[in-house]
LOKOL-122472 format. One record per residue: residue number from 1; residue in one letter; z, x, y of N, C-alpha, C in turn. Coordinates in steps of 0.2 Angstrom, whole numbers. Last residue first. Example, Ala and Ser with C-alpha at 12.3 -4.5 7.8 and 13.67 -1.06 7.14 Angstrom:
BEGIN
    i  aa     nw     nu     nv    caw    cau    cav     cw     cu     cv
    2   S     35     64    -11     36     68     -5     39     64      0
    1   A     39     66    -28     39     62    -22     39     66    -16
END
This chain:
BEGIN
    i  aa     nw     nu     nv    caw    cau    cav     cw     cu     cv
  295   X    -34    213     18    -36    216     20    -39    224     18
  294   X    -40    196     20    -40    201     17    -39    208     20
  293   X    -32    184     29    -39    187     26    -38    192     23
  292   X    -24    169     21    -24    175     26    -30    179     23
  291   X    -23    152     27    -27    157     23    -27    164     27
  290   X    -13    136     30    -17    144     33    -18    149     26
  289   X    -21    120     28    -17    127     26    -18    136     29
  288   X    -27    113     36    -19    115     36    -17    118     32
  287   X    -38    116     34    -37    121     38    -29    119     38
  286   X    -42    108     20    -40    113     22    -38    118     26
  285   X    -47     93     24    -39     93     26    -36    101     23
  284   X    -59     92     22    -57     92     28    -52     93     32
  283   X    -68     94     10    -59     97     10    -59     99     16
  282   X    -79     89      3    -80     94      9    -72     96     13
  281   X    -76     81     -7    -75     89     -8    -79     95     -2
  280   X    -69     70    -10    -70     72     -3    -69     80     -6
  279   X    -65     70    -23    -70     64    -21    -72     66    -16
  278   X    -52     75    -24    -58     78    -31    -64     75    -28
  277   X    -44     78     -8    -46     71    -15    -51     76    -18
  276   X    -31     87     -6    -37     87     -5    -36     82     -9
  275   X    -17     92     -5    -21     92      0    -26     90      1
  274   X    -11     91    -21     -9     86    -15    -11     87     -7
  273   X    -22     90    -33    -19     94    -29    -18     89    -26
  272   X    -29     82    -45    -30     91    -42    -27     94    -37
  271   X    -15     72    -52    -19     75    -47    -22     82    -48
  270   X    -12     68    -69    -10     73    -63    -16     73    -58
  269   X    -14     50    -71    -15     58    -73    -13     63    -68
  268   X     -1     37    -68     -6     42    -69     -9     48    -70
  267   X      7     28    -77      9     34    -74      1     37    -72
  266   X      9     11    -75      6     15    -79      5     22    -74
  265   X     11      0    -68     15      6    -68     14     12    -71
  264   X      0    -11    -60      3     -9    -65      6     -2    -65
  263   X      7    -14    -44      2    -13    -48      4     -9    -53
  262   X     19    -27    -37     15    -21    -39     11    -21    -44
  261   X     21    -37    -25     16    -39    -33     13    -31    -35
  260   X     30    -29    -16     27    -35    -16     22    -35    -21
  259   X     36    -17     -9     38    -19    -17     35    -26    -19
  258   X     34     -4      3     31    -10      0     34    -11     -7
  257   X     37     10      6     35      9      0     31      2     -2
  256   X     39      9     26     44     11     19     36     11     12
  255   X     35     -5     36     36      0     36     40      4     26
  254   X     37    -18     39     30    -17     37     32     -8     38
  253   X     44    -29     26     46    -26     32     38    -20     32
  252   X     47    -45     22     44    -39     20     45    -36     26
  251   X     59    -55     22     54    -53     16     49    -47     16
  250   X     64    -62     31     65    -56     29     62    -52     24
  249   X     61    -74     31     57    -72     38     58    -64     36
  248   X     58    -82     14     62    -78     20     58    -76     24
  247   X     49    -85      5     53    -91      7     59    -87     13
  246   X     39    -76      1     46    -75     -2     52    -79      0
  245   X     29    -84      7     28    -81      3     35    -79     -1
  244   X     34    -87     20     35    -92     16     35    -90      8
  243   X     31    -74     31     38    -77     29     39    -82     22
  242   X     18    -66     25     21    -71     26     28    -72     27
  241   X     21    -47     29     18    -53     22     21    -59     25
  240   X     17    -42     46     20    -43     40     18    -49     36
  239   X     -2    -39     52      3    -42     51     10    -41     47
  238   X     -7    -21     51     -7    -28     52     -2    -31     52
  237   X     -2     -4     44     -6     -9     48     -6    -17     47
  236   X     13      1     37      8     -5     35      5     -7     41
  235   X     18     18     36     18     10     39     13      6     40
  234   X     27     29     27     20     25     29     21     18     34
  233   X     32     44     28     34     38     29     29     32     33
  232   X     33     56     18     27     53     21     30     45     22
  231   X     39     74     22     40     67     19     35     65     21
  230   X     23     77     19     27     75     18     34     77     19
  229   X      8     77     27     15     82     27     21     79     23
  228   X     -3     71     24     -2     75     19      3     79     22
  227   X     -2     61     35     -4     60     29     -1     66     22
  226   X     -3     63     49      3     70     44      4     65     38
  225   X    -13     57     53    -12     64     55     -8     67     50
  224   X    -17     42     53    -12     44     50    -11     53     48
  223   X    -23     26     56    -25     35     60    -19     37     55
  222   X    -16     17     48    -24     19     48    -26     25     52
  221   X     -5     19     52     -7     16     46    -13     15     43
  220   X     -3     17     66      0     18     64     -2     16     56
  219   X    -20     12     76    -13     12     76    -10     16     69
  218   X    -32     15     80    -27     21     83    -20     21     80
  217   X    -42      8     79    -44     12     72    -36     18     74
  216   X    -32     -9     71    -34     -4     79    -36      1     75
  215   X    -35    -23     67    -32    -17     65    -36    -15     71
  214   X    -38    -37     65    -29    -38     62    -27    -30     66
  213   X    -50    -36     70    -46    -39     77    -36    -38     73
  212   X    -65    -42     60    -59    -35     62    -56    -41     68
  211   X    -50    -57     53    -56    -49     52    -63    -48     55
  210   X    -36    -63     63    -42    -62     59    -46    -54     59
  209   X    -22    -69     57    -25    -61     63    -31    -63     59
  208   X     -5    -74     58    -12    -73     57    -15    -70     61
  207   X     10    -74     60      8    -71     54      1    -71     51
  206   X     11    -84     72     10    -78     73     10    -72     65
  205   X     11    -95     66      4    -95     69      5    -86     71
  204   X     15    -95     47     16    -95     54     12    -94     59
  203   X      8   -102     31     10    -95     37     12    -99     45
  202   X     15   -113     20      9   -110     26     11   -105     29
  201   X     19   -124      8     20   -115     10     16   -114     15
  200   X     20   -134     -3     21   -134      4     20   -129     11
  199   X     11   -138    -16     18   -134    -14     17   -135     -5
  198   X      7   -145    -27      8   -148    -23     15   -146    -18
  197   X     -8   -141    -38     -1   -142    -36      1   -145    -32
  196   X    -21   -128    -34    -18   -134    -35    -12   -134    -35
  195   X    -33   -118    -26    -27   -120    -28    -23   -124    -30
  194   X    -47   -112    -29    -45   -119    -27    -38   -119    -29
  193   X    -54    -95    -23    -50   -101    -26    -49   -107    -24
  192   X    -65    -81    -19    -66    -88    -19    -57    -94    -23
  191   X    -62    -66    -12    -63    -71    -19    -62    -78    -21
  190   X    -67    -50     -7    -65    -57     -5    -67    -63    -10
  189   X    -61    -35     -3    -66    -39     -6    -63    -47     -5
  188   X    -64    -20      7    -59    -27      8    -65    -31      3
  187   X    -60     -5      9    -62     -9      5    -60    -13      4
  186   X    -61      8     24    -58      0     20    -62     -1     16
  185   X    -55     25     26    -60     18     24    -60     13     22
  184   X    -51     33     43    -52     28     36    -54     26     34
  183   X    -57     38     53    -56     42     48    -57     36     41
  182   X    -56     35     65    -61     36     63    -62     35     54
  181   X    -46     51     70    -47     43     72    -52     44     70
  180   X    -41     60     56    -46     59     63    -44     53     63
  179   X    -34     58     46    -31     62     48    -36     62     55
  178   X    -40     49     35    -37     46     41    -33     51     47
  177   X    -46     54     24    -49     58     30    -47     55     37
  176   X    -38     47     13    -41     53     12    -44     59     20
  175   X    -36     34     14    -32     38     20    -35     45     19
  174   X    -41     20     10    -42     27      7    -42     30     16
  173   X    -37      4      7    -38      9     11    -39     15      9
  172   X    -42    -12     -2    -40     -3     -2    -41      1      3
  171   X    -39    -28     -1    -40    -23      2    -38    -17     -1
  170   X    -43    -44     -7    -40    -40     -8    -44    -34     -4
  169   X    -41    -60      0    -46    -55      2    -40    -48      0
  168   X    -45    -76     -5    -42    -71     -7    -45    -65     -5
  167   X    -48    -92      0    -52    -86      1    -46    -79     -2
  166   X    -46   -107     -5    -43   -101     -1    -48    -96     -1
  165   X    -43   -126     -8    -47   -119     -8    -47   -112     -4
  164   X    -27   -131     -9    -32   -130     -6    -37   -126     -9
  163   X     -9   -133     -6    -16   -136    -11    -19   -134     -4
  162   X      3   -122      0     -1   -128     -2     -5   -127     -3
  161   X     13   -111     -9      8   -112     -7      4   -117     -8
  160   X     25   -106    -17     25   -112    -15     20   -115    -10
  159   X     22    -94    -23     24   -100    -29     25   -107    -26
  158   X      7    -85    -21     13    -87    -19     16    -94    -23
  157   X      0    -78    -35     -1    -80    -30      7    -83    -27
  156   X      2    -61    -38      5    -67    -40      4    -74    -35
  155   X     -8    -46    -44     -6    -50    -39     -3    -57    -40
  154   X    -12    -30    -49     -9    -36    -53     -7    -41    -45
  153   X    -26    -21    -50    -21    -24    -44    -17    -29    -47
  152   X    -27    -14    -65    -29    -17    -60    -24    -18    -58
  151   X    -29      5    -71    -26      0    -72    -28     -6    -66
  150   X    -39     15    -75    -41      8    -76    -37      4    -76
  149   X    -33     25    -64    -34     27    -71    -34     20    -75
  148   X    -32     23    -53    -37     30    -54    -38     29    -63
  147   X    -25     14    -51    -31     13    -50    -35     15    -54
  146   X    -14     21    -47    -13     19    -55    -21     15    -57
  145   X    -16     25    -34    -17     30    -38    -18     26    -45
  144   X    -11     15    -26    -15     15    -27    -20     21    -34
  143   X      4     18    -26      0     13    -29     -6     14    -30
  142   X      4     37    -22      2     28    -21      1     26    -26
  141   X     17     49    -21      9     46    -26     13     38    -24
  140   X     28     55    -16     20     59    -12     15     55    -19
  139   X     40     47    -20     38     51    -13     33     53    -10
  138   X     32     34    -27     37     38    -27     35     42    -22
  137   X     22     25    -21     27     23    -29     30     26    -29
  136   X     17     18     -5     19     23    -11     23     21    -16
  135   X     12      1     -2     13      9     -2     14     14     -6
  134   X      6    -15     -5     10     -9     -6      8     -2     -5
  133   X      9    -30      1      8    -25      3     11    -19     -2
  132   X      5    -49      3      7    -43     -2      5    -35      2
  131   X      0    -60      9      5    -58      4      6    -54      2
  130   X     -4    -63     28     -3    -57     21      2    -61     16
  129   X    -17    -72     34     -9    -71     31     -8    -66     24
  128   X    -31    -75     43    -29    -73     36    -21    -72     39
  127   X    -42    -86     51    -35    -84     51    -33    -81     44
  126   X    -60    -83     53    -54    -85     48    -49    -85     51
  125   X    -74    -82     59    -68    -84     63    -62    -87     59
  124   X    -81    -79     46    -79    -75     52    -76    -76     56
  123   X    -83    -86     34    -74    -84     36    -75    -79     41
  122   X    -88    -99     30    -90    -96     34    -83    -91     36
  121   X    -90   -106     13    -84   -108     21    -87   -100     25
  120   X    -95   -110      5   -100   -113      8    -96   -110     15
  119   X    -87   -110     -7    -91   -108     -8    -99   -107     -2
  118   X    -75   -116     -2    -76   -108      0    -82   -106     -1
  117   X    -75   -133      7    -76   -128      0    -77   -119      1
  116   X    -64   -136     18    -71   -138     14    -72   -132      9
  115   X    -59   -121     25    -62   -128     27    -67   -131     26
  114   X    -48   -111     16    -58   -112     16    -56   -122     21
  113   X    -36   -102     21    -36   -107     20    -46   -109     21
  112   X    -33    -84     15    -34    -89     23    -37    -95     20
  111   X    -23    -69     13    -29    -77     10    -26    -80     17
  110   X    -24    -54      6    -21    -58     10    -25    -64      9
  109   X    -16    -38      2    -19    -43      1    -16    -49      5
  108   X    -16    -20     -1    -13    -26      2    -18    -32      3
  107   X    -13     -2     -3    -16    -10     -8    -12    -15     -1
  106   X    -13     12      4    -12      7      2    -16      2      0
  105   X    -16     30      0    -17     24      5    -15     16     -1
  104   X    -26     37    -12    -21     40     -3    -22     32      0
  103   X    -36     39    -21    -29     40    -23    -22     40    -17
  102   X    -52     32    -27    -46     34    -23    -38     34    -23
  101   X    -62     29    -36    -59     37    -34    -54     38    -31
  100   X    -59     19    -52    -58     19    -44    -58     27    -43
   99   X    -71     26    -65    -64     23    -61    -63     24    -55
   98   X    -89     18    -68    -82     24    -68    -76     22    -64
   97   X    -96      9    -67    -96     12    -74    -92     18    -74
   96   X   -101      1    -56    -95      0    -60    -94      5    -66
   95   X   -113      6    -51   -114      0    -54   -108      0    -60
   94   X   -111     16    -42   -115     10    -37   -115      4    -45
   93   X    -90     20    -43   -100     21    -44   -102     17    -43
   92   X    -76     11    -49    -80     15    -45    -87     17    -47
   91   X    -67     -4    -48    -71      1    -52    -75      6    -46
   90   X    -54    -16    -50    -57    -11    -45    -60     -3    -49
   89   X    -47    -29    -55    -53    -23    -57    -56    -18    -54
   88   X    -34    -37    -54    -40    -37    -50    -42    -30    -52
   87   X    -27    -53    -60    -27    -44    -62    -36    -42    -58
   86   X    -14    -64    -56    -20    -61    -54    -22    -53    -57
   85   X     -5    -77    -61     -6    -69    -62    -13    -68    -60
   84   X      1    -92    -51     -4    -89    -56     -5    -79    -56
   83   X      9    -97    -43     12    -93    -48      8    -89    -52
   82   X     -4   -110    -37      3   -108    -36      8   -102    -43
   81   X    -16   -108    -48    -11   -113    -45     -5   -108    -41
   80   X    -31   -111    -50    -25   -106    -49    -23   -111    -46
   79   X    -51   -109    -55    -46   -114    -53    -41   -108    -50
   78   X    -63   -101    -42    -59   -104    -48    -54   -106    -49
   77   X    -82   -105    -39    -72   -106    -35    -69   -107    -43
   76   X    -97   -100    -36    -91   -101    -39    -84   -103    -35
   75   X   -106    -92    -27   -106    -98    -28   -101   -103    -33
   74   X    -98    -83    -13   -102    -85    -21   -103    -89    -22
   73   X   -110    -76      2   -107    -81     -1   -105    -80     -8
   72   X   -109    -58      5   -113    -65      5   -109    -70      1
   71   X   -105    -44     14   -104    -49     10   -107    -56     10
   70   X   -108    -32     21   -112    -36     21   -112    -43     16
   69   X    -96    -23     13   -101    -24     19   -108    -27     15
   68   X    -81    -35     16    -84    -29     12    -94    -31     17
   67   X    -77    -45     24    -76    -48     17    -78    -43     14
   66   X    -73    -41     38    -70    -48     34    -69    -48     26
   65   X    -77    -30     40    -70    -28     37    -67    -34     38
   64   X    -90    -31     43    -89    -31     37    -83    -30     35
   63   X    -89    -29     59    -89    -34     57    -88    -36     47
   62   X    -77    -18     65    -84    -18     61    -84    -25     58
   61   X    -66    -10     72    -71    -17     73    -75    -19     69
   60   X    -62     -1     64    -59     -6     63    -62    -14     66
   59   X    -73     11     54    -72      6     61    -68     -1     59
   58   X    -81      6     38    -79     12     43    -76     10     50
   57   X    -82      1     21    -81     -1     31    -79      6     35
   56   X    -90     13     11    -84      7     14    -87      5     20
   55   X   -101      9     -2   -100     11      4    -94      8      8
   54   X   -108      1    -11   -100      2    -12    -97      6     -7
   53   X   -116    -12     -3   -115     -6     -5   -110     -6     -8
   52   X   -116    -27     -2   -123    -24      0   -122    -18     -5
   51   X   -106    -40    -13   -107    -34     -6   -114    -32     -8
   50   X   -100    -56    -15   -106    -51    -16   -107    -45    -11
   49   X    -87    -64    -19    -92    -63    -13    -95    -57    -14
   48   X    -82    -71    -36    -81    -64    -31    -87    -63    -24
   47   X    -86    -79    -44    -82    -80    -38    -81    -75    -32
   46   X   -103    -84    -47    -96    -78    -47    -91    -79    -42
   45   X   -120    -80    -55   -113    -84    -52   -107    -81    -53
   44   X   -127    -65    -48   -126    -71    -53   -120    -75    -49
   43   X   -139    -56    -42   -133    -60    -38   -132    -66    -43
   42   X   -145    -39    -41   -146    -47    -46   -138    -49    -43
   41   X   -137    -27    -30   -141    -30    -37   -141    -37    -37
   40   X   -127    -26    -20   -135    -24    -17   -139    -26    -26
   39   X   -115    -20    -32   -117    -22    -26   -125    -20    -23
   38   X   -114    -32    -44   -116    -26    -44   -119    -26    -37
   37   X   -103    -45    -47   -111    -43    -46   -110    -36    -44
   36   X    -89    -51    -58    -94    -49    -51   -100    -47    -50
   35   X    -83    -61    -69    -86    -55    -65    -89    -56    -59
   34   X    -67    -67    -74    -72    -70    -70    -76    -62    -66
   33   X    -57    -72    -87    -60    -65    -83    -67    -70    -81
   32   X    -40    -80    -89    -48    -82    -88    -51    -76    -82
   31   X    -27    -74    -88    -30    -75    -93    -38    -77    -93
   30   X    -23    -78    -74    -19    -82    -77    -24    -81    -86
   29   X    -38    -72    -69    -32    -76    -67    -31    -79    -73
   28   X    -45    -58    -68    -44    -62    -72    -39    -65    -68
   27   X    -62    -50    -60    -54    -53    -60    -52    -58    -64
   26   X    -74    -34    -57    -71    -40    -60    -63    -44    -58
   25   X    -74    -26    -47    -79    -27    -53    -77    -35    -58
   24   X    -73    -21    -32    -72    -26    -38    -76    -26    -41
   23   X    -80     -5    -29    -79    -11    -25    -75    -16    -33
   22   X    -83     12    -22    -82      7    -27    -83      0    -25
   21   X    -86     29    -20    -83     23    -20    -81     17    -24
   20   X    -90     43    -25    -84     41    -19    -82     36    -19
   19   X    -97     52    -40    -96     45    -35    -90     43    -30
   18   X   -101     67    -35    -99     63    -37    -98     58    -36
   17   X   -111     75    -29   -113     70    -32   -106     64    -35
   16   X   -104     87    -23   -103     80    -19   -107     76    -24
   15   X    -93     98    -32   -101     96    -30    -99     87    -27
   14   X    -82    109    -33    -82    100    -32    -88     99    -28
   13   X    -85    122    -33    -81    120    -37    -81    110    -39
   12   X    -94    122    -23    -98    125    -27    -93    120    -34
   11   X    -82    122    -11    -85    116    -11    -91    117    -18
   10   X    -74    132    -15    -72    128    -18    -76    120    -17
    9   X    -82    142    -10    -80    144    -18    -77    136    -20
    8   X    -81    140      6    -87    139      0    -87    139     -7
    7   X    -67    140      6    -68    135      8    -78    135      2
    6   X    -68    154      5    -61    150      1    -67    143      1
    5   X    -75    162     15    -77    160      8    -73    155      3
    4   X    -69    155     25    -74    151     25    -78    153     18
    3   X    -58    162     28    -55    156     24    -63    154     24
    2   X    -63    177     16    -60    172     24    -59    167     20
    1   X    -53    190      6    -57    185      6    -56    180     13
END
C-alpha cells in the first residue's frame, strides 16, 4: 500500500464535517454563571465580548488577536474581587452544543486595565499583563486537552490587584498545524469585570504588550516544528505572568509546564493518536511518519 493510499483510507476514516472550533460559551465567577452569545447570532446581555465566527485568528498581526474575530463590545461587567474563582466554558461547533476540539497547545490568560467602563472601553491600543500560563500536564498531554472533556479554564484572579474595571482576555492556542509558520490558531476571548477591594498590584511597564504586537508568527511557541517529537519542551510566547501576581519577579518562568491557576484535573479520554487531531483530518503531520510501500 503507498503512503497516498494510507493517507486516503484515513481522510474516508475522519470526514471534515466535523466541528474544528469553538469560542466561550459561558463563565461563572465565584458561583454566579454569566452566558455568552452564539457567535455571528442574536447579541444579548453579557459580559463576555461577542465574536463574528468560531473560526480562529490566524496571523500574529491580525487585528482579531485582541479580543477574537471581530469582537464587539458587551454590554455587561461583572462584579470580582481580587481572589475570586473563575470557571471559563470553552465549547465547541457554531452554536456551542459540543466539546472543545482541541487538544495541542496552551491556555493563558491576561487583563489589562478599562479607562472608564469596559463596557464602552476600546481595547485596540490596550496594554495587557499575563496571569497565567499553562503547558503540558504530563510529558505528551496539555492542559488543554481536560477541555476536551467539559472540564473549564478554572482561573483565580490575582489576590492583590487594584480596583478597577478590567478586560480579561482568555486565550487557546491549538498547535495542531504550528508545525508551518502560519500554522497556529488563536482563541482569544475577552470578558468584562469590575474589580473591587483595595489591593495594590500592577504590572510592570515591561510586563506589557499589546494585541497583535505581544507575538511573532516565527517565535518559539507559536511556530513549533517538533510539536510532535517528544520530549516536548514548550515555551510560552509573550510576556512572563506578572511579577505582582505571585508578589515575586520569580514567579513564573516562560518556559517548562506552566503551574499557574490549573485547569481541572479531570483525566481525559484517550486520544486517537499522538500525531494527528480527530479535528484536523487532513493529517498534515503524516509525512512524519515514514510508510513503507508494498512490496
Amino acid at each position: 500500500m503507498t503512503t497516498f493510499n494510507i493517507l486516503f483510507f484515513l481522510l474516508l476514516l475522519f470526514p471534515t464535517s466535523v466541528f474544528p472550533h469553538g469560542f466561550v460559551g459561558s463563565v461563572t465567577i465565584d458561583g454566579t454563571t454569566y452566558q455568552g452569545n452564539i457567535p455571528g447570532g442574536t447579541t444579548n446581555p453579557s459580559i463576555i465580548r461577542q465574536i463574528s465566527t468560531i473560526d480562529p485568528v490566524k496571523g500574529a498581526t491580525n487585528p482579531s488577536l485582541n479580543c477574537g474575530m471581530n469582537a464587539t463590545l458587551a454590554s455587561d461587567v461583572a462584579n470580582a474581587n481580587p481572589g475570586s474563582q473563575m470557571l471559563i466554558y470553552w465549547v465547541g461547533g457554531s452554536t456551542g452544543d459540543s466539546n472543545w476540539p482541541h487538544n495541542v497547545g496552551p491556555i493563558m490568560h491576561y487583563m489589562t486595565k478599562c479607562s472608564g467602563s469596559c463596557s464602552s472601553f476600546d481595547s485596540t491600543s490596550a496594554e495587557w499583563f499575563k496571569i497565567s500560563e499553562l503547558g503540558l500536564e504530563t510529558s505528551d498531554t496539555w492542559y488543554q486537552a481536560n477541555l476536551d472533556v467539559e472540564q473549564p479554564a478554572n482561573l483565580t484572579i490575582p489576590s492583590n490587584i487594584e480596583p478597577g474595571e478590567y478586560l480579561l482576555r482568555s486565550e487557546l492556542i491549538a498547535l495542531q498545524l504550528a508545525v508551518s509558520v502560519g500554522g497556529a490558531e488563536f482563541y482569544p476571548a475577552c470578558i468584562q469585570l469590575n474589580i473591587g477591594d483595595s489591593g495594590t498590584g500592577a504590572p510592570q511597564s515591561n510586563e506589557v504588550c499589546q494585541f497583535p504586537g505581544c507575538y511573532t508568527d516565527t517565535e518559539a511557541g507559536i511556530y513549533t516544528p517538533n510539536i510532535y517529537n517528544p520530549p516536548i519542551n514548550y515555551t510560552f510566547p509573550g510576556p512572563p505572568v506578572a511579577a505582582f501576581v505571585n508578589g515575586s519577579s520569580d514567579s513564573a518562568s516562560n518556559s517548562g509546564s506552566g503551574t499557574e491557576n490549573p485547569v481541572a484535573t479531570t483525566s481525559p479520554a484517550p486520544s486517537t493518536g499522538t500525531y494527528f487531531s480527530l479535528f484536523y483530518p487532513t493529517l498534515v503531520f503524516l509525512p512524519l511518519y515514514t510508510f513503507p510501500h508494498a512490496t
